[in-house]
C-alpha positions in Angstrom: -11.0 -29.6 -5.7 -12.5 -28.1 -2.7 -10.5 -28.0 0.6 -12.4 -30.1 2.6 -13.3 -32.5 0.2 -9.2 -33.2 -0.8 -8.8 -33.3 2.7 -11.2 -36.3 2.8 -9.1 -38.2 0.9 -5.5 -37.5 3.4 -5.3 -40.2 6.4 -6.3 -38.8 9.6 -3.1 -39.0 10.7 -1.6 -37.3 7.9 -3.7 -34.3 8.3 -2.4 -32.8 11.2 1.0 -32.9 9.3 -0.5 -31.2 6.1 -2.1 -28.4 8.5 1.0 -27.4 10.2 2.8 -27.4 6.7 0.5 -25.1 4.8 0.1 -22.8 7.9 3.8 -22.6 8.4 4.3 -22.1 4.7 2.2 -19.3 4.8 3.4 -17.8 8.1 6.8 -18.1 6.0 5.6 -15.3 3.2 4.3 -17.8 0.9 0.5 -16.7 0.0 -1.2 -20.1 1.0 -4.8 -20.7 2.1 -3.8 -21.6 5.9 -7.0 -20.5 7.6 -9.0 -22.3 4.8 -7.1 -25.3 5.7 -7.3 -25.1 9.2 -11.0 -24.6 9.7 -11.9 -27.2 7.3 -9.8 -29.5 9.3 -11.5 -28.3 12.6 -14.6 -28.9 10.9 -13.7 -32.3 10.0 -12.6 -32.9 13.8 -16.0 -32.2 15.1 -17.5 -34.6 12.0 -15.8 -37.7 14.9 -13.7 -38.1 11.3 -10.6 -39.6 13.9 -8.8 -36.0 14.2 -8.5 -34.6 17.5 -9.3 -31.4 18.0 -6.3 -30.6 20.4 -4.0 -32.2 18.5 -4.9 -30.2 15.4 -4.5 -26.9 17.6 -1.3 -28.0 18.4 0.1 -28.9 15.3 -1.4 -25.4 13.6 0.2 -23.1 16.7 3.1 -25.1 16.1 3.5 -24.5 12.4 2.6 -20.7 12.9 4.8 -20.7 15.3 8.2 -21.9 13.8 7.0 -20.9 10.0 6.9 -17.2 11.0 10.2 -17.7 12.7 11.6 -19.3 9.8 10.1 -16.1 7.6 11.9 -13.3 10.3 15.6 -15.3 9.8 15.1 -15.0 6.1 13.7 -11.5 6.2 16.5 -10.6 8.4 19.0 -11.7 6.1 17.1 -10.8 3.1 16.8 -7.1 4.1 14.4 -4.9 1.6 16.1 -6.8 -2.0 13.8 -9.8 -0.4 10.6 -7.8 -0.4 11.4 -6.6 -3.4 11.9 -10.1 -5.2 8.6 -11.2 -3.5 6.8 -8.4 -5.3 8.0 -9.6 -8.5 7.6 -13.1 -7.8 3.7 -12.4 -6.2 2.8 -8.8 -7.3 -0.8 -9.6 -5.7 0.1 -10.7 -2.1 3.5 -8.2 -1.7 3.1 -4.8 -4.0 4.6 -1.8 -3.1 1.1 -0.9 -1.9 0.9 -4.1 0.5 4.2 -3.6 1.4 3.8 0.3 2.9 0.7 -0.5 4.4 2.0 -3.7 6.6 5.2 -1.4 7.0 3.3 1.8 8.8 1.1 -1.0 10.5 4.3 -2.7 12.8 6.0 1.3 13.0 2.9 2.1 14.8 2.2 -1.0 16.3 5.4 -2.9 16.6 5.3 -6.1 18.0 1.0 -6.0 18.4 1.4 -5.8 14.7 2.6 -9.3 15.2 0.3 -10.5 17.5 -3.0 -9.2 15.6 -1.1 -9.9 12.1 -1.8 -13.4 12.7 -5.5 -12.7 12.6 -5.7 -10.5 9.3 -4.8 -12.5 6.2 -2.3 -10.0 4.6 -0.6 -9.7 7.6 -0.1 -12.6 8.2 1.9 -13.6 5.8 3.8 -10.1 6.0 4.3 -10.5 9.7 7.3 -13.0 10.0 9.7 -11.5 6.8 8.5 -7.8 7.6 9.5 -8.3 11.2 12.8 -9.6 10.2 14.0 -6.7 7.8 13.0 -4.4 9.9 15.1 -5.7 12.4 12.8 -5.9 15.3 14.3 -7.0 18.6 13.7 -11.0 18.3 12.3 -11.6 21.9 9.5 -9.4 21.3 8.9 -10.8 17.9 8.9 -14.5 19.6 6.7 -13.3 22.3 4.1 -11.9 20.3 4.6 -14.8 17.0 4.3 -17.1 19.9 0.7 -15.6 21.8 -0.8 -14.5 18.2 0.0 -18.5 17.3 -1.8 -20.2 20.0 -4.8 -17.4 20.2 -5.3 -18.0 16.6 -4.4 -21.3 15.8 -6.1 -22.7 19.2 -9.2 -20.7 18.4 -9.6 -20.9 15.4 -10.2 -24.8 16.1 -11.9 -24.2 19.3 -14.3 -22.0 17.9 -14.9 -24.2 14.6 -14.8 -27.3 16.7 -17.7 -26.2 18.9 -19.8 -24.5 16.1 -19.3 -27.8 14.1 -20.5 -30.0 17.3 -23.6 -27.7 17.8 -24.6 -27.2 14.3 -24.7 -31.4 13.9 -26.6 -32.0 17.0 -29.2 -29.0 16.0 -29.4 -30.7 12.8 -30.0 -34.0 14.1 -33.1 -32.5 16.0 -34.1 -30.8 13.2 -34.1 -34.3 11.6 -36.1 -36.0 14.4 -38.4 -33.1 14.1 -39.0 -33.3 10.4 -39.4 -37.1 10.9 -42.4 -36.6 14.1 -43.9 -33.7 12.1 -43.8 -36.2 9.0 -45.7 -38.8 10.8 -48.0 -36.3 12.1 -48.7 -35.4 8.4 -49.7 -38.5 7.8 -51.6 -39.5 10.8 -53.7 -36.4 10.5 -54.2 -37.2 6.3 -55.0 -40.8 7.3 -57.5 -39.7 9.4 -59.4 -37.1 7.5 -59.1 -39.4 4.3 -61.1 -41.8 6.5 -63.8 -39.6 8.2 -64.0 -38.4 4.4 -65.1 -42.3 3.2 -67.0 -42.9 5.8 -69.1 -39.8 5.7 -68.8 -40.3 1.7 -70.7 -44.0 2.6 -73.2 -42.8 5.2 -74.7 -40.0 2.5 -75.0 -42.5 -0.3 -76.9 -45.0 2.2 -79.5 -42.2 2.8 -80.1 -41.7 -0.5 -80.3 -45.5 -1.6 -84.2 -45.7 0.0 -85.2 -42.3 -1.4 -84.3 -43.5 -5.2 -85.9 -47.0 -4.4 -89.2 -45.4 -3.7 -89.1 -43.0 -6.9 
């Protein structure tokens, strides 16, 4: 079932609970479809479906937030035997491949590797383990897991929530043009349908007295 349409069917309430679950799942290492979730949901929000926008930014920095926390605890106790159980368990999301590249990504980057991680889909759900094993210092991980959450999460919905707003409202004007240019249509048809009769009329009149006298 689509996204938005499963969503449909959650309470309002419920679905800034179900945002902030599947985005901190995934900020955890599990591969989930957080971003689909989230803009879907700040789509729905700008549908006046009873989510607030702010609300739902809140709830999806706040599950970023703690589920890439929760993913640098485990990945510091893990160490490298956790990557390598991940790969086995989801050979697509953590290979060896994935694994070096998000690896030579935070030794070059370090903790903007976190911060811009939360933007790039891989990375994010590397950022919060990988952090972790590789034993970066936990204050900058929880400055940068903290900014990256509330730029990404908060505009994410920002941005969906205004595009969403603007697209119904051009829409609607599209529809009251459609509707004016409709009518138009069938003025104007109307019109030349009856200059058509009447001219139709006046022709066959002039000929009337010309057959009479034949």
């Amino acid at each position: 079932m689509h996204v938005q349409e499963w969503l449909d069917t959650v309470p309002p309430a419920a679905v800034y609970a179900v945002v902030a679950l599947v985005i901190g799942l995934e900020s955890l290492g599990i591969p989930l479809p957080g971003e689909i979730v989230l803009v879907s949901a700040a789509l729905m929000s700008s549908q006046h479906s009873g989510i607030n926008p702010i609300v739902l930014g809140a709830c999806a920095t706040a599950g970023a937030v703690i589920g890439d926390s929760i993913g640098y605890a485990i990945g510091r106790k893990g160490g490298r035997p956790l990557l390598a159980w991940l790969g086995r368990k989801f050979p697509r999301h953590f290979s060896e491949g994935h694994v070096a590249t998000a690896e030579r990504s935070f030794e070059k980057w370090g903790m903007w590797a976190v911060f811009f991680g939360r933007f790039v889909a891989l990375l994010r759900i590397f950022a919060g383990p990988l952090a972790g094993v590789l034993h970066m210092p936990y204050w900058k991980f929880l400055t940068a897991n903290v900014l990256g959450g509330i730029c990404w999460a908060g505009g994410t919905t920002a941005v969906i929530y205004y595009v969403g707003v603007v697209a119904e409202d051009w829409l609607k004007r599209f529809s009251y043009l459609g509707l004016a240019a409709a009518v138009l249509i069938g003025l104007t048809s109307m019109l030349l349908i009856k200059r058509r009769a009447k001219k139709v009329q006046t022709e066959q009149r002039e000929a009337e007295p010309v057959s009479a006298g034949e």
